[in-house]
matplotlib code that plots the C-alpha trace (Angstrom):
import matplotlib.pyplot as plt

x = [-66.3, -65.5, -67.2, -68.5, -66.5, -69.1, -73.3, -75.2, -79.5, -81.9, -84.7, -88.7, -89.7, -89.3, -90.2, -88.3, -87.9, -86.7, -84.4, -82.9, -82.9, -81.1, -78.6, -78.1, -78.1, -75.0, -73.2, -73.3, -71.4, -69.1, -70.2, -70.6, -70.2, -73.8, -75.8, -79.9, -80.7, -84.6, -87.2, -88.9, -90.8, -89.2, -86.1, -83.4, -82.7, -79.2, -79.4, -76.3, -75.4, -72.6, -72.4, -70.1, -72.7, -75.3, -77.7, -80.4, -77.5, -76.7, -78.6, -77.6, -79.1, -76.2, -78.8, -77.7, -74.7, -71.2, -70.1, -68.8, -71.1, -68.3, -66.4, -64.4, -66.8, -63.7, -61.8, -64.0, -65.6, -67.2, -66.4, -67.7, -66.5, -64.4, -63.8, -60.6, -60.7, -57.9, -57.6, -54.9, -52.2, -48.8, -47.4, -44.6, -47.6, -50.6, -50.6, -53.7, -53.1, -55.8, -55.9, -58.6, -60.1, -60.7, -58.5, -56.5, -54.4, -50.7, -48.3, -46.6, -50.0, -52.0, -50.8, -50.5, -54.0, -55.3, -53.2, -54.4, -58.7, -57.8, -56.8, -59.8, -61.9, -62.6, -62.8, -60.9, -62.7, -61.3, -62.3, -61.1, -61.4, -61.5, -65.4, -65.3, -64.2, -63.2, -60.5, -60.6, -57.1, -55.5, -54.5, -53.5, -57.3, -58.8, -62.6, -64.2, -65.4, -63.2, -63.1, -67.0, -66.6, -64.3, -66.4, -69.6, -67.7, -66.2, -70.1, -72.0, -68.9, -69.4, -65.1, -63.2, -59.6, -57.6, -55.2, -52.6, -49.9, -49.5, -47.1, -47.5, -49.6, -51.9, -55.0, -58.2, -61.7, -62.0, -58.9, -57.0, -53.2, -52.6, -49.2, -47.0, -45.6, -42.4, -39.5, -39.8, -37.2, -37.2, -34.3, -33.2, -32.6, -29.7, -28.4, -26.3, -22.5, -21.1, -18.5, -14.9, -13.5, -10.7, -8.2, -9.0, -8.4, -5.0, -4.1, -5.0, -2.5, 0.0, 0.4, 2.8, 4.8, 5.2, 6.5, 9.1, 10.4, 11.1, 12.6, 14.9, 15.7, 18.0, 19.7, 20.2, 21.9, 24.2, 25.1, 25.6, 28.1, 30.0, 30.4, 31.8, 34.2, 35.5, 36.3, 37.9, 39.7, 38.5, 37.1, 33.2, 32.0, 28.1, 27.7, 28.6, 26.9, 23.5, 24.1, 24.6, 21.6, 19.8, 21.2, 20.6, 16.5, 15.9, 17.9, 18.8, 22.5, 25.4, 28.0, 30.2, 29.6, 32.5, 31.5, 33.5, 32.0, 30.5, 28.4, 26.8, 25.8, 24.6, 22.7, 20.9, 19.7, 18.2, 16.5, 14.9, 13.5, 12.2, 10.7, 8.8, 7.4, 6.1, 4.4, 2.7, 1.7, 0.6, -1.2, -3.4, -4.0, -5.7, -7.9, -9.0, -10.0, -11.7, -13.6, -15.7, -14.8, -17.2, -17.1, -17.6, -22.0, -23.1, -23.7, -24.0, -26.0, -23.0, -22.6, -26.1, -26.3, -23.0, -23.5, -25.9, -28.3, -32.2, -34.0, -37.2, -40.4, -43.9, -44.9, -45.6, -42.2, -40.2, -42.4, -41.2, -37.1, -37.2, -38.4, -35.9, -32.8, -34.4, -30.7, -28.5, -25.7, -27.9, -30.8, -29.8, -29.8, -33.3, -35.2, -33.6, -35.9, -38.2, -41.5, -43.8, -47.1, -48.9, -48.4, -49.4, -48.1, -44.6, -43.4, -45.0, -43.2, -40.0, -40.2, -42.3, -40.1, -39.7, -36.5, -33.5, -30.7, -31.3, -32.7, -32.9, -32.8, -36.1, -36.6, -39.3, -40.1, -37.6, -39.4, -40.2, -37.1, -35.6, -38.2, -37.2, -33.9, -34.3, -37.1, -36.4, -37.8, -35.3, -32.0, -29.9, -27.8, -28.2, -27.1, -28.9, -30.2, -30.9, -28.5, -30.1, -28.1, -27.3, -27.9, -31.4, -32.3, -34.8, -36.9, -40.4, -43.0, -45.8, -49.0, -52.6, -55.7, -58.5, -62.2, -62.0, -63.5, -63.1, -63.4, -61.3, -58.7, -57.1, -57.0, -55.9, -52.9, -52.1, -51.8, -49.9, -47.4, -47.4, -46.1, -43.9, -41.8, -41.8, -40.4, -43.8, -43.8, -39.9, -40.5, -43.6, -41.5, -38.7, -41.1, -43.1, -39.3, -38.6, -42.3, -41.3, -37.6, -39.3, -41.7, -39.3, -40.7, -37.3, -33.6, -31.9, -29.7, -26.7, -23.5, -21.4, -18.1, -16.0, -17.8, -17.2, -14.6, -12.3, -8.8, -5.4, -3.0, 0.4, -1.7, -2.0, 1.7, 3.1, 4.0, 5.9, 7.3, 8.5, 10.3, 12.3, 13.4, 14.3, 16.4, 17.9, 18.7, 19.9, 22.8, 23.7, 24.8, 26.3, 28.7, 29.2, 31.0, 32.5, 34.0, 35.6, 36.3, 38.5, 39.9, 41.0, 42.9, 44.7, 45.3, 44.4, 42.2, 39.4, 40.1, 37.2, 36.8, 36.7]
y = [88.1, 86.8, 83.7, 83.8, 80.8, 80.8, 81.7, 82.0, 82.1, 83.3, 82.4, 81.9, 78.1, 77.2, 73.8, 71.1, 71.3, 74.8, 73.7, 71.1, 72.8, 76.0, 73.8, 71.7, 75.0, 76.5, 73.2, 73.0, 76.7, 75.1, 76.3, 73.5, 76.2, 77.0, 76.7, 77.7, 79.2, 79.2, 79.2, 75.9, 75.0, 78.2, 76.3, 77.4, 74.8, 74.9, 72.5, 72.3, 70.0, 67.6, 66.3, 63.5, 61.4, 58.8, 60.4, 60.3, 61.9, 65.4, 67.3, 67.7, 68.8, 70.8, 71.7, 68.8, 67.7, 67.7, 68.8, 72.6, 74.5, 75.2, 71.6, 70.5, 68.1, 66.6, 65.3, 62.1, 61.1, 58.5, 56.8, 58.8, 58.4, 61.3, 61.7, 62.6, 63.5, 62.2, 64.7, 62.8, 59.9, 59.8, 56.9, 58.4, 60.1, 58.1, 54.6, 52.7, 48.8, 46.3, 42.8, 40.1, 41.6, 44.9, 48.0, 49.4, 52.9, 53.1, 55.9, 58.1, 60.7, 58.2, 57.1, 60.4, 61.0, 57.9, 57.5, 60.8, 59.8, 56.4, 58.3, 60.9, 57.6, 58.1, 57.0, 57.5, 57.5, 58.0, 59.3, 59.6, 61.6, 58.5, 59.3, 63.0, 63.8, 67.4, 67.3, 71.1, 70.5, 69.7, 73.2, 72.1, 71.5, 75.4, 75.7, 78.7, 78.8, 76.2, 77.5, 76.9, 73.5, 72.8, 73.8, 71.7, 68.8, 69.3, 70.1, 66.8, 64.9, 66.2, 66.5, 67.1, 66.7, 67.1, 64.0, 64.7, 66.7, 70.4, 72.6, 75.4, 78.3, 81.0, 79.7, 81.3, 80.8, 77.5, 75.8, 76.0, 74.7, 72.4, 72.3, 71.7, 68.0, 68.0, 70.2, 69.0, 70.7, 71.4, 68.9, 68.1, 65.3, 65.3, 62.7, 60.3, 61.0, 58.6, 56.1, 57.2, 55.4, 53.3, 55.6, 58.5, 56.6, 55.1, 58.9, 59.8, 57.1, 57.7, 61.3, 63.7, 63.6, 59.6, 59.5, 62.1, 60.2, 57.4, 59.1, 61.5, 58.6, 57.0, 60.1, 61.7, 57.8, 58.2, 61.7, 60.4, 57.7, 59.8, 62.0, 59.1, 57.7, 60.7, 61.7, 58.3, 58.6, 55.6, 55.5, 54.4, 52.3, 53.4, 50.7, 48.4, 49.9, 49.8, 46.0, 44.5, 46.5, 45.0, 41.4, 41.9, 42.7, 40.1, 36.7, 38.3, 37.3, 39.2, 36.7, 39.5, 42.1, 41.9, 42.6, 46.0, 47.8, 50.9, 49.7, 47.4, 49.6, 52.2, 49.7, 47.8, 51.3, 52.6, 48.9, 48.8, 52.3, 51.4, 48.1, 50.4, 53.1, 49.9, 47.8, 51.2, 51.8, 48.1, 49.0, 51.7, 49.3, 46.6, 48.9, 50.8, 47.3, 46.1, 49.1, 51.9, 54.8, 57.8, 61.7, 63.7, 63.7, 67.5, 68.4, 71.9, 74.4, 76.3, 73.2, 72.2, 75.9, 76.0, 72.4, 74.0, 71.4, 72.4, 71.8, 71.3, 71.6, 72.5, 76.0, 76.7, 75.7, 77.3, 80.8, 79.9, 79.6, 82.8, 84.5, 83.7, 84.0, 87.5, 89.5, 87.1, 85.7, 82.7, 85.2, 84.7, 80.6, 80.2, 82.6, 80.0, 76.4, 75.0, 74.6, 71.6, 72.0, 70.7, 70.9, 67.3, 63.9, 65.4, 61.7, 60.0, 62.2, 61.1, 57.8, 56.4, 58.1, 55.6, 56.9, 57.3, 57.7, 61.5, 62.7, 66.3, 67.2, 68.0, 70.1, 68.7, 67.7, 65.8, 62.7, 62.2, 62.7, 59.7, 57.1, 58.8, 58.3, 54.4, 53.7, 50.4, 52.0, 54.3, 51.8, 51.7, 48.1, 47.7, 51.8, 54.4, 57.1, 59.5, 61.6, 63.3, 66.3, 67.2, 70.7, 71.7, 74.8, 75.9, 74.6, 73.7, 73.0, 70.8, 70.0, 69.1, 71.1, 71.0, 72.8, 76.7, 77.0, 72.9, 72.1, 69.6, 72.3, 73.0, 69.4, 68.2, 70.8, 69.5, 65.9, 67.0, 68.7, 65.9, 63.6, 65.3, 66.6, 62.7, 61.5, 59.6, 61.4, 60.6, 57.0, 56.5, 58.0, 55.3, 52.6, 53.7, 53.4, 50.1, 49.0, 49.9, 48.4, 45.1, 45.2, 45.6, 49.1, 50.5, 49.1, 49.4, 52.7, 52.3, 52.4, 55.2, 55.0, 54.6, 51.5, 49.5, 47.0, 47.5, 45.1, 45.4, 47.3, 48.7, 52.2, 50.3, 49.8, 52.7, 54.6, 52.2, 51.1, 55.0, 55.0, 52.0, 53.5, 56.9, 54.4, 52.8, 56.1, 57.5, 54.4, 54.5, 58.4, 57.3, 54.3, 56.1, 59.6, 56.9, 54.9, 58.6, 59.6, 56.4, 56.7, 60.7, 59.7, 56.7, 58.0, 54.1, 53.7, 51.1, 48.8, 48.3, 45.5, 46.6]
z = [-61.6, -57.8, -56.7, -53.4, -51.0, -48.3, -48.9, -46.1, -46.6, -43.8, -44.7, -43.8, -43.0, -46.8, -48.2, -48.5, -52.4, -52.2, -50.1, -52.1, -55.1, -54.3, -52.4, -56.0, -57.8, -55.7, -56.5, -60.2, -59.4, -57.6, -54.4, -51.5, -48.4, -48.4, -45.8, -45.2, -41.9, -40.7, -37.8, -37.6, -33.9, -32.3, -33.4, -35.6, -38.3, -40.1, -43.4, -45.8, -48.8, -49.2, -52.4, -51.9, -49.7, -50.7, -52.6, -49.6, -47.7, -49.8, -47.9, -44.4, -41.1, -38.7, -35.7, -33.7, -35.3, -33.9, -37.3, -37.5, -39.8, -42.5, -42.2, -44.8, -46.9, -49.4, -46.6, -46.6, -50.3, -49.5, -52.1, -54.7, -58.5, -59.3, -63.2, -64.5, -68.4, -70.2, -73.0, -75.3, -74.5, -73.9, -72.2, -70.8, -67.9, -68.7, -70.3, -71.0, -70.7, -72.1, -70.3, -69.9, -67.1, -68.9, -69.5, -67.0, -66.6, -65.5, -65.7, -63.1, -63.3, -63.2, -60.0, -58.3, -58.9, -57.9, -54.7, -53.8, -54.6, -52.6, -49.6, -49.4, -49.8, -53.4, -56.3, -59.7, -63.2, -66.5, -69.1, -72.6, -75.8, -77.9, -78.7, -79.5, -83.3, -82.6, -80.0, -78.5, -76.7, -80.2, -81.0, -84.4, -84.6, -85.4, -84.7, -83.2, -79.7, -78.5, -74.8, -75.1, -76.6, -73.6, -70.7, -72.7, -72.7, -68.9, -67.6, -69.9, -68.1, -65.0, -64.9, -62.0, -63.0, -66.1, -65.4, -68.4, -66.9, -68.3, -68.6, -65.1, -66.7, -65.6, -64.2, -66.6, -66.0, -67.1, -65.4, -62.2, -61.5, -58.9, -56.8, -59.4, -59.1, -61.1, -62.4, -66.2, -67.9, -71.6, -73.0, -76.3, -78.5, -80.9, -83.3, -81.6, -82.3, -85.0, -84.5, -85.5, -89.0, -88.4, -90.9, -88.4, -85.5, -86.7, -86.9, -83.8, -82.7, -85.4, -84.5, -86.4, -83.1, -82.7, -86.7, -85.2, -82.7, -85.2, -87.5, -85.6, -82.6, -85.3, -86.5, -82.8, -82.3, -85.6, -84.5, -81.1, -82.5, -84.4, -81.4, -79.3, -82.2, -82.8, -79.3, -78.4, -81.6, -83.8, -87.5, -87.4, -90.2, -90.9, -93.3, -91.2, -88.3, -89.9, -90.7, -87.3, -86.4, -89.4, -87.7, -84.7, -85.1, -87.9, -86.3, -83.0, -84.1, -81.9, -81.7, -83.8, -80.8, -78.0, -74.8, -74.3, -77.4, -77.2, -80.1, -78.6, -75.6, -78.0, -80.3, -78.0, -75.9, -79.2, -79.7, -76.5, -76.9, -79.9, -78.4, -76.0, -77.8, -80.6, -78.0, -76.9, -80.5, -80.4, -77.5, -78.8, -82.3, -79.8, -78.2, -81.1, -82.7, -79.6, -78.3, -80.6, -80.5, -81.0, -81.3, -78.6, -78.2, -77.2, -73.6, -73.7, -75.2, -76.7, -78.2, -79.9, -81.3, -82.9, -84.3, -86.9, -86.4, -87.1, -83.7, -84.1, -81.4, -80.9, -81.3, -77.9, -76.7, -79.1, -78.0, -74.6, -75.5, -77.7, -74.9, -72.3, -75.3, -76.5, -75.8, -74.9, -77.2, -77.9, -79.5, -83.2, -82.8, -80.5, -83.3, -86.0, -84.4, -86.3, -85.2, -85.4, -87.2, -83.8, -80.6, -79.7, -81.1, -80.5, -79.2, -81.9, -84.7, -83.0, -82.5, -85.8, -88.3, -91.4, -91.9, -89.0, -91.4, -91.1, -87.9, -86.7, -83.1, -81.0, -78.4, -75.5, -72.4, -70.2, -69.3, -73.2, -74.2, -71.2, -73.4, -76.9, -76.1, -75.1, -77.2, -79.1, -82.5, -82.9, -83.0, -86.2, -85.9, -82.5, -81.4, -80.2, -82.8, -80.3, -77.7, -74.6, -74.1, -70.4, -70.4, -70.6, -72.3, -69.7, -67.0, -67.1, -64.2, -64.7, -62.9, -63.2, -63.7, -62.3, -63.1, -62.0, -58.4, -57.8, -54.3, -54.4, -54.8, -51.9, -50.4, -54.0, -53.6, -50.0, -50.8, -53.7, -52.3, -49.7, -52.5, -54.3, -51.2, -50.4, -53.6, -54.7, -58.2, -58.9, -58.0, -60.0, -63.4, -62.8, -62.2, -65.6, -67.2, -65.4, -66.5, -70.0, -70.7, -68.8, -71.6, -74.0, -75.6, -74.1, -73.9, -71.0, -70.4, -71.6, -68.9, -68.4, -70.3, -66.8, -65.9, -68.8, -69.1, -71.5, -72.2, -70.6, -72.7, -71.8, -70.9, -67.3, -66.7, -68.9, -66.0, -64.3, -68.0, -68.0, -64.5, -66.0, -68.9, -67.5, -65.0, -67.8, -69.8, -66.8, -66.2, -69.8, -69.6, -66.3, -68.4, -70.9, -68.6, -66.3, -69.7, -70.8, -67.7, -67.5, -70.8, -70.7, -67.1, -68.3, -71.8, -73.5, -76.3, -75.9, -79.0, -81.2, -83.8, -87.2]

ax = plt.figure().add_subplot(projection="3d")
ax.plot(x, y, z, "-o")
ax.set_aspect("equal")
plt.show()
């Protein structure tokens, strides 16, 4: 069926309540471009309606009027009530706020809409499904007819606007899109990662490679040793050996050292690279008692598949992500979600669980899933529950409907457009998660990692700590060939005390 845009009606002289009522009838069709043509007085009289005046206004004569005969009647409302139907909450979009002086809507649709109605003079009416017991937008809810139930309920309103954001579908007789206000990808929710237990963090730091170099340092030194006594010709005593060291790191005692012993040059090079490497170790201790340290969260889609957790999400989503996955590598894990047994309440399942101990992952909206993810409910011991993962597994564009054949359409989807290209719609969301954290139904984002303070270790002076000792390693090896150097051209023995 096509709707005629414009109706023209030439006519006899008719009379006056003809006039009005077949101008009333196009209207409840959704038809204000009519106009009725006739001879009055060997004049020609032009009479239209324009719903959005007074009501001793409507009906208006264009013979001598400046006004084209086709002008755009919803550029100026005149402040006429335009009802928006509220057809289920959810703060995160529309938030209903009760104070002393009556109740009041917030929320990031809420203000597009109204911003928009305030600047074609109009005005913005809510309405709610608070009265009606059979919801026909809760899918969950099966009835017959409910398209008819729908349009009964739009037409006893009189509704103009759906004001709950949808996702960007097929217009159908009943419904229109507007310009879509806002990329809304589908994101999920995973488990937050768990905090690392000190025994596997002490390994991390005690790797197989650090116990290495402290137990083969002291044997590459003995070996070393040997090599050097037996090339200057002189008897070591291990025993011995091992006991000044002993000494020397429990009283610091080396009074039995002369001052030309290759011992003590040896001894004291091994001590000092032993002193390094433990204050680094002593290092990594500090930190790993002053900060927590946490698995890796997932990022990716790769990632939350092969994690094997169950993602769960309303039907209709879960339709959507099979669909794009069909023959991809990721086929096998979208067939595998979970679906919800509605496709409303999604947030409330979340966030009201009695139990967050053990928490699946959700797929959903994006905007959701920023208050999910802050929500104050959903903190076990002061940490977040949830993890929003950065990836999103497909986008999603939303907008508003509005009754098929509105009017309002195309200067709805002008002013729409209007405010999205000018960032209105992203700074009404923060403001509704500013609003909400100030409130104290959401905590504050939590800082990225590489702003955080965190305490001086010998991490921020280990690279200078490594020039020294490759400086100091590299003198000792230049002693010790000038020392044999000396010795194989003068043919004297260094004495050694014994």
């Amino acid at each position: 069926m096509i709707r005629a845009k414009i109706v023209v009606l030439i006519t006899k002289k008719p009379s006056a309540i003809f006039i009005n009522y077949a101008l009333r009838a196009y209207w409840k069709i959704r038809c204000i471009n009519v106009i009725i043509a006739y001879e009055s007085d060997k004049k020609i009289q032009v009479i239209t309606y324009d719903p959005y005046l007074p009501e001793l206004e409507k009906i208006v004569n264009l013979t001598n009027s400046t006004q084209d005969l086709f002008y755009d009647k919803t550029k100026d409302l005149h402040r006429t009530k335009i009802k928006c139907l509220l057809t289920y909450r959810d703060r995160t979009k529309v938030k209903r706020v009760e104070k002393n002086d009556g109740v009041h809507y917030e929320g990031k649709d809420y203000a597009a809409i109204n911003t928009i109605l305030t600047h074609l003079n109009g005005e913005l009416q809510m309405e709610t499904m608070d009265n009606i017991i059979l919801n026909p937008w809760f899918e969950s809810i099966y009835f017959g007819n409910q398209s008819g139930r729908m349009m009964k309920i739009l037409n006893q309103r009189d509704i103009s606007i759906l004001i709950k954001s949808e996702r960007f579908t097929v217009d159908n007789e009943i419904f229109d899109n507007l310009y879509p206000h806002t990329q809304n990808d589908l994101s999920s929710l995973v488990p937050k990662s768990t905090e690392i237990p000190m025994e596997n963090s002490m390994l991390m730091v005690y790797t197989p490679s650090m116990w290495m170099a402290y137990i083969v340092t002291p044997i590459l030194f003995l070996l070393f040793m040997v090599g050097i006594k037996k090339l200057v010709g002189s008897v070591i005593d291990i025993q011995k050996l091992y006991f000044d060291i002993f000494r020397i790191l429990l009283v610091n005692n080396v009074a039995s050292f002369p001052k030309n012993s290759l011992e003590r040059l040896l001894i004291f090079g091994w001590i000092i690279g032993a002193f390094i490497i433990n204050m680094f170790v002593q290092s990594k201790i500090t930190s790993i008692l002053a900060i927590r340290k946490y698995f890796a969260d997932i990022n990716t889609i790769e990632q939350l598949f092969s994690s094997g957790l169950p993602l769960y999400s309303i039907p209709f989503y879960i339709a959507e992500v099979e669909k794009k996955y069909a023959g991809t590598e990721y086929e096998k894990y979208a067939e595998s979600l979970i679906p919800l047994s509605s496709n409303e309440g999604l947030m409330d399942q979340m966030i009201y669980r009695t139990d967050v101990s053990k928490i699946p992952a959700f797929l959903t909206e994006h905007d959701i899933a920023v208050f999910v993810s802050q929500c104050k409910h959903l903190r076990k011991n002061g940490a977040q529950v949830y993890h929003l993962v950065k990836e999103s597994l497909m986008p999603s564009y939303q907008s508003y409907k509005v009754i098929h054949n509105s009017p309002l359409l195309p200067i709805l989807n002008k002013n729409m457009r209007r405010l999205e290209e000018g960032g209105f719609i992203d700074l009404w969301a923060e403001r509704a998660i500013y609003n909400a954290t100030i409130e104290g139904f959401l905590h504050p984002e939590e800082y990225d990692e590489t702003r955080s303070t965190k305490p001086l270790s010998i991490d921020v002076t280990l690279p200078w700590i490594y020039i020294l000792f490759l400086g100091y390693t590299l003198s000792t090896f230049t002693f010790i060939i000038e020392l044999l150097a000396t010795i194989r051209n003068h043919c004297k023995r260094i004495p050694f005390r014994h």
